[in-house]
PDBQT receptor file of N, H, CA, C and O in Angstrom, charges set to zero:
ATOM      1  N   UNK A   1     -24.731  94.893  -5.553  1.00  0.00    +0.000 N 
ATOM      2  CA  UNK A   1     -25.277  94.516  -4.255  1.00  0.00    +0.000 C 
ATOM      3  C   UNK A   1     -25.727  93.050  -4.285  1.00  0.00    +0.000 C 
ATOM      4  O   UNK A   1     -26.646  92.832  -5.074  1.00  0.00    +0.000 OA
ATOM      5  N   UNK A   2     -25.297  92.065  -3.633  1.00  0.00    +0.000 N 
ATOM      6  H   UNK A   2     -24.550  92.241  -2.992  1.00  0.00    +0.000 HD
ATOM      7  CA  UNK A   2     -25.627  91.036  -2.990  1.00  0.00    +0.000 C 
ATOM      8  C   UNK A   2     -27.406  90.670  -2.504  1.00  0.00    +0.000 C 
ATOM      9  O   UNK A   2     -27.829  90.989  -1.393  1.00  0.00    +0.000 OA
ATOM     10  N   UNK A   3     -28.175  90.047  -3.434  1.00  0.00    +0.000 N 
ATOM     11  H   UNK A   3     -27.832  89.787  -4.336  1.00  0.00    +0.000 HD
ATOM     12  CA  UNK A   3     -29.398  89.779  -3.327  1.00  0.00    +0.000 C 
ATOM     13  C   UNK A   3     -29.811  89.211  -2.076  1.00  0.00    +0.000 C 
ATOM     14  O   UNK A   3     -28.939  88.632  -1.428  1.00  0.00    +0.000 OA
ATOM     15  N   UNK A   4     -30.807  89.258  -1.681  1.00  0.00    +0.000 N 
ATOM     16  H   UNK A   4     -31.515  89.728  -2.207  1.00  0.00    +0.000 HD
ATOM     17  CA  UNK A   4     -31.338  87.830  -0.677  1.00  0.00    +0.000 C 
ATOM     18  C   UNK A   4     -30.705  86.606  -0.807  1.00  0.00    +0.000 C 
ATOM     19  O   UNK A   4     -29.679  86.316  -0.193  1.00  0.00    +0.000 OA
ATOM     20  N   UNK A   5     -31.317  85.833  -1.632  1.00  0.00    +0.000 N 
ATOM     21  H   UNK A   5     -32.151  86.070  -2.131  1.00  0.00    +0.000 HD
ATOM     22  CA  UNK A   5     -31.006  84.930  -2.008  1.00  0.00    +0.000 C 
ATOM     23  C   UNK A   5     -29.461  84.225  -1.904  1.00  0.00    +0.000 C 
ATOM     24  O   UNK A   5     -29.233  83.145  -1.359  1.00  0.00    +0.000 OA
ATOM     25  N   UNK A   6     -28.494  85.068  -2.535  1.00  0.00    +0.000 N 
ATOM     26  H   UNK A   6     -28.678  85.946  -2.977  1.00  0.00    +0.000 HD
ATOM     27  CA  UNK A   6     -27.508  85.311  -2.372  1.00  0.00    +0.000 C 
ATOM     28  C   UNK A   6     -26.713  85.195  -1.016  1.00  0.00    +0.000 C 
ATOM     29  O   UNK A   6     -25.831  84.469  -0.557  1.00  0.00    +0.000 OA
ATOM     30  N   UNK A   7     -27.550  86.394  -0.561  1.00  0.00    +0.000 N 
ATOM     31  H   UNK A   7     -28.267  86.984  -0.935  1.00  0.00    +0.000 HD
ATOM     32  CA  UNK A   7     -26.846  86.038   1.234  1.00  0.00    +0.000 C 
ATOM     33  C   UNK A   7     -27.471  84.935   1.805  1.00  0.00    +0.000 C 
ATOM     34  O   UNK A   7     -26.480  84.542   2.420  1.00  0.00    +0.000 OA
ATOM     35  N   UNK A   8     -28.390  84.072   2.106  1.00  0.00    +0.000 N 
ATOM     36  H   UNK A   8     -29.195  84.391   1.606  1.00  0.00    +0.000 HD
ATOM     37  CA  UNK A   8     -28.701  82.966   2.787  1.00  0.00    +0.000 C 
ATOM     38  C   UNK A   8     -28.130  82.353   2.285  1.00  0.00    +0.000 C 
ATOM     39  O   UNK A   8     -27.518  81.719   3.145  1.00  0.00    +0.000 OA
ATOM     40  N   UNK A   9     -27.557  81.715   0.436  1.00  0.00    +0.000 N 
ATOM     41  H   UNK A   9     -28.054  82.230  -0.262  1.00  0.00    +0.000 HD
ATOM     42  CA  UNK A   9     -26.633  80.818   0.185  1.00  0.00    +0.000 C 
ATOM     43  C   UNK A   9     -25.618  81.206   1.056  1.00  0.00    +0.000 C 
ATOM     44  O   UNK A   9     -25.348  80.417   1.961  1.00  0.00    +0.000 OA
ATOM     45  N   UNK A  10     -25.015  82.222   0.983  1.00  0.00    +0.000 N 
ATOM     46  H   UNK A  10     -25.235  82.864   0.248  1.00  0.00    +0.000 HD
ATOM     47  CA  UNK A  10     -23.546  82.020   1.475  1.00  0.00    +0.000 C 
ATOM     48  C   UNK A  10     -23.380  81.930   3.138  1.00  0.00    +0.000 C 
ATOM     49  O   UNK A  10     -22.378  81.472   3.687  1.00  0.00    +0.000 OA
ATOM     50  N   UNK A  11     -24.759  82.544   3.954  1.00  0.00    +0.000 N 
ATOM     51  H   UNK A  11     -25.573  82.916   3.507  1.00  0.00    +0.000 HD
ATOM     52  CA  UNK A  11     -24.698  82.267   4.717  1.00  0.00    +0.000 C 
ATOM     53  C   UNK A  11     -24.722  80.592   5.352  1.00  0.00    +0.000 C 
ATOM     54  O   UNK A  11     -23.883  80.122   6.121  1.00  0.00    +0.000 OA
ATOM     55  N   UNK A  12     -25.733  79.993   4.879  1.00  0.00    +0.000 N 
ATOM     56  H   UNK A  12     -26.415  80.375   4.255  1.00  0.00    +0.000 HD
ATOM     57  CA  UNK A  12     -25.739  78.742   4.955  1.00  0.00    +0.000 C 
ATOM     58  C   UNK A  12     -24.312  77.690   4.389  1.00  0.00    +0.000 C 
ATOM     59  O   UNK A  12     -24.146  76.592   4.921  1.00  0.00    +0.000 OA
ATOM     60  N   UNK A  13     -23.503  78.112   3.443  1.00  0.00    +0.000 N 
ATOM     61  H   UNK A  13     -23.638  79.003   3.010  1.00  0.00    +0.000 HD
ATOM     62  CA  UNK A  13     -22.236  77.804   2.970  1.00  0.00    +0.000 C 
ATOM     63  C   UNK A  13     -21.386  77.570   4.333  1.00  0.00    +0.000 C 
ATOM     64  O   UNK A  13     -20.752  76.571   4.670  1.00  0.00    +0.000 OA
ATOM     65  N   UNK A  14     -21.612  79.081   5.164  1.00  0.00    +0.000 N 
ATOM     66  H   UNK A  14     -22.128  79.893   4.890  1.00  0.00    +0.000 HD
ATOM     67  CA  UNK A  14     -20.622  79.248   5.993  1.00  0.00    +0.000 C 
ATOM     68  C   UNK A  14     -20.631  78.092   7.042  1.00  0.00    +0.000 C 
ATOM     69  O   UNK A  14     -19.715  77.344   7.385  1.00  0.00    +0.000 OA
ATOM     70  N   UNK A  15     -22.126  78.173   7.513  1.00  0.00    +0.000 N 
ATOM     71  H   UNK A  15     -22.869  78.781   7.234  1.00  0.00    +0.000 HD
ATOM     72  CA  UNK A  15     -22.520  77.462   8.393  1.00  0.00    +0.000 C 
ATOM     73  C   UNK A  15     -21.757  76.066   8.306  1.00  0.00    +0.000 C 
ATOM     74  O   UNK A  15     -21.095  75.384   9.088  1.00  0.00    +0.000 OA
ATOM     75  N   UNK A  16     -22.191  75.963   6.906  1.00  0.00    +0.000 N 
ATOM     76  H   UNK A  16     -22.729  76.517   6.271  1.00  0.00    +0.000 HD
ATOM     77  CA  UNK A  16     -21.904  73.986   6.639  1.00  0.00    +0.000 C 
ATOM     78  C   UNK A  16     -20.456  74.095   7.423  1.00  0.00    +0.000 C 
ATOM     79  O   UNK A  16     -20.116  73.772   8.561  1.00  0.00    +0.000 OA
ATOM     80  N   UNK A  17     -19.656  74.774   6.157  1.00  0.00    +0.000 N 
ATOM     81  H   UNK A  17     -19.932  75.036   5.233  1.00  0.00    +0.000 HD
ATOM     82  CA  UNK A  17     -18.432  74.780   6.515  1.00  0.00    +0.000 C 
ATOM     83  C   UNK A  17     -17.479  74.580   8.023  1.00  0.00    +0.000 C 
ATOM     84  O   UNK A  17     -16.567  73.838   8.389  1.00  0.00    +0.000 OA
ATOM     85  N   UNK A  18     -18.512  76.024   8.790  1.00  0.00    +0.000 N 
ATOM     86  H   UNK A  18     -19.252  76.626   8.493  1.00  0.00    +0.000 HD
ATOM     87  CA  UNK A  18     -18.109  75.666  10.138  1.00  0.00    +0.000 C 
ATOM     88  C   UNK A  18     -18.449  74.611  10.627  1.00  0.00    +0.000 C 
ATOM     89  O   UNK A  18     -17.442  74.203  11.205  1.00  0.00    +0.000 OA
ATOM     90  N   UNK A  19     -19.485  73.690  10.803  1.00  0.00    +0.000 N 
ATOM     91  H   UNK A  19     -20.303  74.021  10.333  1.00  0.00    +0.000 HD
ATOM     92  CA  UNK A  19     -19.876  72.846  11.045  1.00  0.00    +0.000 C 
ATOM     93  C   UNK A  19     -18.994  71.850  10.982  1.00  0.00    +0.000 C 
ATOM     94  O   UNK A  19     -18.655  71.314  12.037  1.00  0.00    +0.000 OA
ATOM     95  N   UNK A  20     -18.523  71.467   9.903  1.00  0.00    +0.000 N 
ATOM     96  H   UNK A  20     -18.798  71.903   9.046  1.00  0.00    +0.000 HD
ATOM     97  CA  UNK A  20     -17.311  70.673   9.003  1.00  0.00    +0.000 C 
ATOM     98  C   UNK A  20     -16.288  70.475   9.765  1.00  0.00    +0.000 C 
ATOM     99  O   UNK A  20     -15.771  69.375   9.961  1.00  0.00    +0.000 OA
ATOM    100  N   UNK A  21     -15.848  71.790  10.358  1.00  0.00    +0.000 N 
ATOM    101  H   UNK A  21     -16.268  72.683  10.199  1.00  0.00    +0.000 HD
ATOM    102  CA  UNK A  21     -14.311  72.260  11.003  1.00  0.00    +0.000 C 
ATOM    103  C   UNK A  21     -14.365  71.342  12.152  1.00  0.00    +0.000 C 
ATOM    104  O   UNK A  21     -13.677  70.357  12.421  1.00  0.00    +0.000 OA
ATOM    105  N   UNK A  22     -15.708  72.103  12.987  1.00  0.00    +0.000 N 
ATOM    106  H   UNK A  22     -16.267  72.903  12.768  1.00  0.00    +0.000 HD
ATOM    107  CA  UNK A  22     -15.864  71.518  14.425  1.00  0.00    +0.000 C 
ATOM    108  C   UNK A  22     -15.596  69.765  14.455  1.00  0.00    +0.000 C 
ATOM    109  O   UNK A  22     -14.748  69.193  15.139  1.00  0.00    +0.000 OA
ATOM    110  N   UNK A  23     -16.633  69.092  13.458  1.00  0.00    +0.000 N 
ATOM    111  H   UNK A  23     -17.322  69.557  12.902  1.00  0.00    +0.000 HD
ATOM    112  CA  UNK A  23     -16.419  67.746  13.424  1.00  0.00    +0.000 C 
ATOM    113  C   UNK A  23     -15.067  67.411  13.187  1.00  0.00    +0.000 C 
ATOM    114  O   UNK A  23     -14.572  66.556  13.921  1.00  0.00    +0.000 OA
ATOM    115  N   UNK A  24     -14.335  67.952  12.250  1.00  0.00    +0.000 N 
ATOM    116  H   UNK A  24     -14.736  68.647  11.653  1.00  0.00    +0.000 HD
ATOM    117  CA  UNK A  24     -13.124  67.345  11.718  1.00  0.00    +0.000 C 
ATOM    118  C   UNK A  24     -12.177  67.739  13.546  1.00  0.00    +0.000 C 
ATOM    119  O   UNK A  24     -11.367  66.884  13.904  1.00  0.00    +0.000 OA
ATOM    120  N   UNK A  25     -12.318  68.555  14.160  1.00  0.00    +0.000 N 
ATOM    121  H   UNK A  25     -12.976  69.250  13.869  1.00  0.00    +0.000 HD
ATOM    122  CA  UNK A  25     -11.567  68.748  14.994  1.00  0.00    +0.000 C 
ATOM    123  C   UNK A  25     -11.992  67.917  16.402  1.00  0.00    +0.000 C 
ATOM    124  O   UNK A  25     -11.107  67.790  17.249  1.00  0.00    +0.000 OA
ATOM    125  N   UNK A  26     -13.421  67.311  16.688  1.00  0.00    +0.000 N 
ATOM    126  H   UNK A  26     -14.140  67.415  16.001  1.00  0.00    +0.000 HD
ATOM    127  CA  UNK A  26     -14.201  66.699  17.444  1.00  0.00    +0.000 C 
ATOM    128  C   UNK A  26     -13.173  65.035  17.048  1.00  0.00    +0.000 C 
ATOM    129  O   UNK A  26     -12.699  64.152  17.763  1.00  0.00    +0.000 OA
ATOM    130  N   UNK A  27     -13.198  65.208  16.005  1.00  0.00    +0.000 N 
ATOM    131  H   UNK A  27     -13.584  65.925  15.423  1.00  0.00    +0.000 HD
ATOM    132  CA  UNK A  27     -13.236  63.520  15.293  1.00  0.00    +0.000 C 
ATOM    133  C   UNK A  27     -10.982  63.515  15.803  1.00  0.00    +0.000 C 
ATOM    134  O   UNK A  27     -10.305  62.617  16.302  1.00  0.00    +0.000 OA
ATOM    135  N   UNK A  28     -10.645  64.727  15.413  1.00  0.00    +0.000 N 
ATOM    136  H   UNK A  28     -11.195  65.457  15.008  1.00  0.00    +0.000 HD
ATOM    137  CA  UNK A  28      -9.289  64.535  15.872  1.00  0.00    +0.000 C 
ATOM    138  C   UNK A  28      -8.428  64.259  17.309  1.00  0.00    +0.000 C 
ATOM    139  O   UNK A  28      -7.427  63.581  17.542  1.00  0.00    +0.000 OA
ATOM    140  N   UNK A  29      -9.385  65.198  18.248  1.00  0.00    +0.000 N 
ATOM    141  H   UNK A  29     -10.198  65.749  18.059  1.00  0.00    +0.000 HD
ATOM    142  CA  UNK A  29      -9.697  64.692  19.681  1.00  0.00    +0.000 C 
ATOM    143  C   UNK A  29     -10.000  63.921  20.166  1.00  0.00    +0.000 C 
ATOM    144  O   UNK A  29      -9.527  63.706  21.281  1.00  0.00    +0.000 OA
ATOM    145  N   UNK A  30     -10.869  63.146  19.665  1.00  0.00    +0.000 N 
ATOM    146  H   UNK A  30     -11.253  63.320  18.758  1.00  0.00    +0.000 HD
ATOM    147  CA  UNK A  30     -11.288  61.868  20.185  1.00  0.00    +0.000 C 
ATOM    148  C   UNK A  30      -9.827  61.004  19.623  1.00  0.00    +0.000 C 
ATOM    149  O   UNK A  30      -9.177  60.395  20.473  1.00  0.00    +0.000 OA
ATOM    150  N   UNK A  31      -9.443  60.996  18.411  1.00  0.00    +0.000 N 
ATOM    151  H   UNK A  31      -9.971  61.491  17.721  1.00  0.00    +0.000 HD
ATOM    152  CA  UNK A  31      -8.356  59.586  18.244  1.00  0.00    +0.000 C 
ATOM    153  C   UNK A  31      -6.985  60.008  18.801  1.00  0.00    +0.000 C 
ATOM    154  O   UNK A  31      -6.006  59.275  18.666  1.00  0.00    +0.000 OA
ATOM    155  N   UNK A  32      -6.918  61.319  19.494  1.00  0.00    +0.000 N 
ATOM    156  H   UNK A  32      -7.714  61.914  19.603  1.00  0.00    +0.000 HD
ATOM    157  CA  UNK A  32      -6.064  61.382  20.281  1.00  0.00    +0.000 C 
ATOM    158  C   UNK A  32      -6.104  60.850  21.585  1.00  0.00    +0.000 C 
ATOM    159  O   UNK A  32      -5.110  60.592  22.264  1.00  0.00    +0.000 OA
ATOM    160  N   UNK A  33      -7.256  60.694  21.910  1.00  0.00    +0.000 N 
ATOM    161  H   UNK A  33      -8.064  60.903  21.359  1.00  0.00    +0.000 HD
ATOM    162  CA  UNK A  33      -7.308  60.382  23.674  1.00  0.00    +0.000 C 
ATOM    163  C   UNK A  33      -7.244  59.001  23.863  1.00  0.00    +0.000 C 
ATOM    164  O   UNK A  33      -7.293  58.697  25.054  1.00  0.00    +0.000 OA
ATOM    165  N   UNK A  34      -7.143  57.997  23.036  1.00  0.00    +0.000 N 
ATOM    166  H   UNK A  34      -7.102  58.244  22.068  1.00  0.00    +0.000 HD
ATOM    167  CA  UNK A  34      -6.802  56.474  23.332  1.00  0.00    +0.000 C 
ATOM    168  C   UNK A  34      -5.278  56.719  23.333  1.00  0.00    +0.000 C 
ATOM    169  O   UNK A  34      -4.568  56.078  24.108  1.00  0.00    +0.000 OA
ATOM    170  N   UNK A  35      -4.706  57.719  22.401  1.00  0.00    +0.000 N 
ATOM    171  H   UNK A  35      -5.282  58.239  21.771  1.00  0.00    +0.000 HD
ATOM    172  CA  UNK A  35      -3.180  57.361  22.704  1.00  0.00    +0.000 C 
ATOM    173  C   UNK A  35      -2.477  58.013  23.996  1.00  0.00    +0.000 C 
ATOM    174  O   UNK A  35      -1.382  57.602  24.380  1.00  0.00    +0.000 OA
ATOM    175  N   UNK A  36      -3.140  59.010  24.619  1.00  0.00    +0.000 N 
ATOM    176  H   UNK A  36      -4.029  59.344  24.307  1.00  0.00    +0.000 HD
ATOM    177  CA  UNK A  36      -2.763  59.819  25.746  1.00  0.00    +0.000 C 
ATOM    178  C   UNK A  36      -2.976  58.334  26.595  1.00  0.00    +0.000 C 
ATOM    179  O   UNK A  36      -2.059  57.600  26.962  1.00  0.00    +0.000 OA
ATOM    180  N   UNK A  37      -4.379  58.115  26.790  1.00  0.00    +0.000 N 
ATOM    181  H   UNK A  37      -5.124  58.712  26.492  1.00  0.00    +0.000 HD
ATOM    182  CA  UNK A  37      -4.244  57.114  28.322  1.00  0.00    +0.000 C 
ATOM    183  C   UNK A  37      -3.182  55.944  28.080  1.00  0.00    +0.000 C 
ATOM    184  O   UNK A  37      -2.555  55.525  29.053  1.00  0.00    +0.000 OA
ATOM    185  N   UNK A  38      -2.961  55.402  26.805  1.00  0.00    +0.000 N 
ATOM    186  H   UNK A  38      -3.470  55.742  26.014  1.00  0.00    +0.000 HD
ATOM    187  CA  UNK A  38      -1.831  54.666  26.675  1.00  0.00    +0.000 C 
ATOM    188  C   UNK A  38      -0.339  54.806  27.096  1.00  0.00    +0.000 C 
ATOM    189  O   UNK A  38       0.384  53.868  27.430  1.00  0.00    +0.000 OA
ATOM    190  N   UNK A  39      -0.048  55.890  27.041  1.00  0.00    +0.000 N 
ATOM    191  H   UNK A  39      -0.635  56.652  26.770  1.00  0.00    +0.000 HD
ATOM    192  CA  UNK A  39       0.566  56.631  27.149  1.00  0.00    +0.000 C 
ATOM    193  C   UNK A  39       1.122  57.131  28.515  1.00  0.00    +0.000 C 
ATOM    194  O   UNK A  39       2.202  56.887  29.054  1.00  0.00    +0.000 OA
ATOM    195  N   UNK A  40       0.202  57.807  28.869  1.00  0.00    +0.000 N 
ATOM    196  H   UNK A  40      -0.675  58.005  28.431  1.00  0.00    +0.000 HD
ATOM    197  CA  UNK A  40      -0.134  58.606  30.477  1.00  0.00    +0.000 C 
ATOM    198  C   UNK A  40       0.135  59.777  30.308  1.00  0.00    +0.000 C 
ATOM    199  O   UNK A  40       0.621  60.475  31.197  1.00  0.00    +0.000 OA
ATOM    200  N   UNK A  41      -0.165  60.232  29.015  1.00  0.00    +0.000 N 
ATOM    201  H   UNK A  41      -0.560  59.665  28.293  1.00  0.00    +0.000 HD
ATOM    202  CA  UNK A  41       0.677  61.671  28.877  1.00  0.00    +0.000 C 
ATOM    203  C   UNK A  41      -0.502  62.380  28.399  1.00  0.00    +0.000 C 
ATOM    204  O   UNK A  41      -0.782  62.227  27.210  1.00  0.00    +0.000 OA
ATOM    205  N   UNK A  42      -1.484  63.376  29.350  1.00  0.00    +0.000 N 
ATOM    206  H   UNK A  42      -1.256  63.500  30.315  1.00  0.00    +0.000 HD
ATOM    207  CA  UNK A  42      -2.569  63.713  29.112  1.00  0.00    +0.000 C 
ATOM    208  C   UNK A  42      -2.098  64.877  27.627  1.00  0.00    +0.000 C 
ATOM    209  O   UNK A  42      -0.953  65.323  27.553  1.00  0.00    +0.000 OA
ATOM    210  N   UNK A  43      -2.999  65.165  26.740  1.00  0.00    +0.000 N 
ATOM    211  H   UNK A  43      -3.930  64.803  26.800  1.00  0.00    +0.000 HD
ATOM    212  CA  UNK A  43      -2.570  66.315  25.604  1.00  0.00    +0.000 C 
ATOM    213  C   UNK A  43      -3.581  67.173  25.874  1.00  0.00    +0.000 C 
ATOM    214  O   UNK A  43      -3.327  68.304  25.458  1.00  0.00    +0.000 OA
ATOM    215  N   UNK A  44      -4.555  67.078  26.372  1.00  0.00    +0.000 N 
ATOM    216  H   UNK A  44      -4.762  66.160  26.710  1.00  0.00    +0.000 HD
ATOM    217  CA  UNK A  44      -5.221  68.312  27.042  1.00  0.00    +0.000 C 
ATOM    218  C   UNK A  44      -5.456  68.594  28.187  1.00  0.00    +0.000 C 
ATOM    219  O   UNK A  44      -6.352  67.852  28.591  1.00  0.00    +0.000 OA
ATOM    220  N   UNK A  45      -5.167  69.198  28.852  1.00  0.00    +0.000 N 
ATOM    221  H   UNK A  45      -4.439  69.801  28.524  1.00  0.00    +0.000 HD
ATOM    222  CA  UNK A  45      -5.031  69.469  31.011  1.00  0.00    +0.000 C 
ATOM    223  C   UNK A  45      -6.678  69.882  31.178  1.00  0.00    +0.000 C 
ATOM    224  O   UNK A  45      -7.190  69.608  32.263  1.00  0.00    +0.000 OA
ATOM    225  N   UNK A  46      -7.682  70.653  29.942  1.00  0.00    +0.000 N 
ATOM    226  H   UNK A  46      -7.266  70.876  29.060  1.00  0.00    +0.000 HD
ATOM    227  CA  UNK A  46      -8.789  71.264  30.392  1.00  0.00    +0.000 C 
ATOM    228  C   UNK A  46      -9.754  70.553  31.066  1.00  0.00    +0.000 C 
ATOM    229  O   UNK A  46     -10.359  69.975  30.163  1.00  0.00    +0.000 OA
ATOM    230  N   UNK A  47     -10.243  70.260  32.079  1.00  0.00    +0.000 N 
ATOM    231  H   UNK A  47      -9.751  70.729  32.813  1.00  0.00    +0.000 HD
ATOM    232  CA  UNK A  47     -11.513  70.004  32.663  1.00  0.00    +0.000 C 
ATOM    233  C   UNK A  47     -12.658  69.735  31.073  1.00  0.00    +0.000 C 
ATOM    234  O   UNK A  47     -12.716  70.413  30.047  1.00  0.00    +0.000 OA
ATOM    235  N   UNK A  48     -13.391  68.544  31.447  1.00  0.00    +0.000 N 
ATOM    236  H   UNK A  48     -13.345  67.993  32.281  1.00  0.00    +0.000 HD
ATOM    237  CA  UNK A  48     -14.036  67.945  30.179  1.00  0.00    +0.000 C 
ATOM    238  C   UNK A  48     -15.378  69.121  29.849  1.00  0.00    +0.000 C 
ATOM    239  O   UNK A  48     -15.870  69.450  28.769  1.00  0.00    +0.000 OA
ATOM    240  N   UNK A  49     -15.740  69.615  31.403  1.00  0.00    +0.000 N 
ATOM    241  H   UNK A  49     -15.341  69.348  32.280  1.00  0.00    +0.000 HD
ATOM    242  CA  UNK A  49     -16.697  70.837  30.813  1.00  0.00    +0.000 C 
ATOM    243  C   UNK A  49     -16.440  71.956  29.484  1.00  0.00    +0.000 C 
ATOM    244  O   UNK A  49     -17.243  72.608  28.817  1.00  0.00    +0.000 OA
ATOM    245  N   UNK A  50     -15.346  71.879  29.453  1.00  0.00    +0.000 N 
ATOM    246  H   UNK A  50     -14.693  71.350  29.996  1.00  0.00    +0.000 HD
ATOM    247  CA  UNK A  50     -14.887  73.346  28.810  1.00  0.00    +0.000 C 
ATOM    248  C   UNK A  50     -14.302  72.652  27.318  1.00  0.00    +0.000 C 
ATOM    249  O   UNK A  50     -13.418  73.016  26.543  1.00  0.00    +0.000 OA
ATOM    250  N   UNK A  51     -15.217  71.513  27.322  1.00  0.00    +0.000 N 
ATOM    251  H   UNK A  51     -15.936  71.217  27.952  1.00  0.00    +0.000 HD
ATOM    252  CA  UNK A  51     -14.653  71.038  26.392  1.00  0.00    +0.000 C 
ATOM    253  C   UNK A  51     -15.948  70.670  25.137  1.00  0.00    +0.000 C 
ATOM    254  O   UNK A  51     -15.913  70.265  23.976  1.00  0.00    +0.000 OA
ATOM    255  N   UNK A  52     -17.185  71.112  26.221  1.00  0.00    +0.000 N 
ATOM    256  H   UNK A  52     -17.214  71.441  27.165  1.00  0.00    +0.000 HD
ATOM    257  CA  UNK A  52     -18.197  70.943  25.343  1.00  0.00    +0.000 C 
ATOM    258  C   UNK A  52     -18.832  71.732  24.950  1.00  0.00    +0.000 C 
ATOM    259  O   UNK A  52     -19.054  72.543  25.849  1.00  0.00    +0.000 OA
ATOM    260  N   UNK A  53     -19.446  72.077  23.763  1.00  0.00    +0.000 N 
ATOM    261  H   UNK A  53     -19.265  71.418  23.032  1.00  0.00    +0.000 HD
ATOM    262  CA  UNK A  53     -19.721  73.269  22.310  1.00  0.00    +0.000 C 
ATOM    263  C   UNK A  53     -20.163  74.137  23.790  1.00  0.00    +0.000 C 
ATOM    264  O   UNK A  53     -20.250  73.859  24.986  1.00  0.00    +0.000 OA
ATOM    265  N   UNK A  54     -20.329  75.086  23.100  1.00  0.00    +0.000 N 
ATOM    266  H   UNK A  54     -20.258  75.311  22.128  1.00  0.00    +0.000 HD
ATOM    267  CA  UNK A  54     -21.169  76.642  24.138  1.00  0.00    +0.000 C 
ATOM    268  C   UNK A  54     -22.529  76.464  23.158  1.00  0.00    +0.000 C 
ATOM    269  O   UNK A  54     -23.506  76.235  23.871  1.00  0.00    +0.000 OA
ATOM    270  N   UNK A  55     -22.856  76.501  21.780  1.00  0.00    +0.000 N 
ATOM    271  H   UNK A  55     -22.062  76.687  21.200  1.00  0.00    +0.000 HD
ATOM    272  CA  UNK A  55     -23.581  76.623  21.221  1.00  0.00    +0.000 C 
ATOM    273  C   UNK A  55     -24.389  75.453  20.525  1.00  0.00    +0.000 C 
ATOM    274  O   UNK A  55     -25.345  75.712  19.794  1.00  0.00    +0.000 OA
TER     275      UNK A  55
């Protein structure tokens, strides 16, 4: 069985991790959108609301 201790590390692991994802995918969106308006070729159609965290 998995201690206390134990589970808040890994919980907190997870967290980082997700955390990690979001940025790396925040940070990929953004250096896409100078080349869309260059462009004129939007790469995401969504309304900018639905584009910001829920959480």
């Amino acid at each position: 069985m998995i201690s206390n201790s134990e589970m808040i590390r890994i919980r907190r692991q997870m967290q980082r991790r997700i955390r990690d994802v979001v940025a790396e995918r925040r940070r990929a969106r953004q250096m896409e959108a100078p080349v869309a308006d260059l462009t004129g070729d939007p790469t995401d159609t969504r309304p900018e609301s639905s584009l910001a965290p829920t959480a």
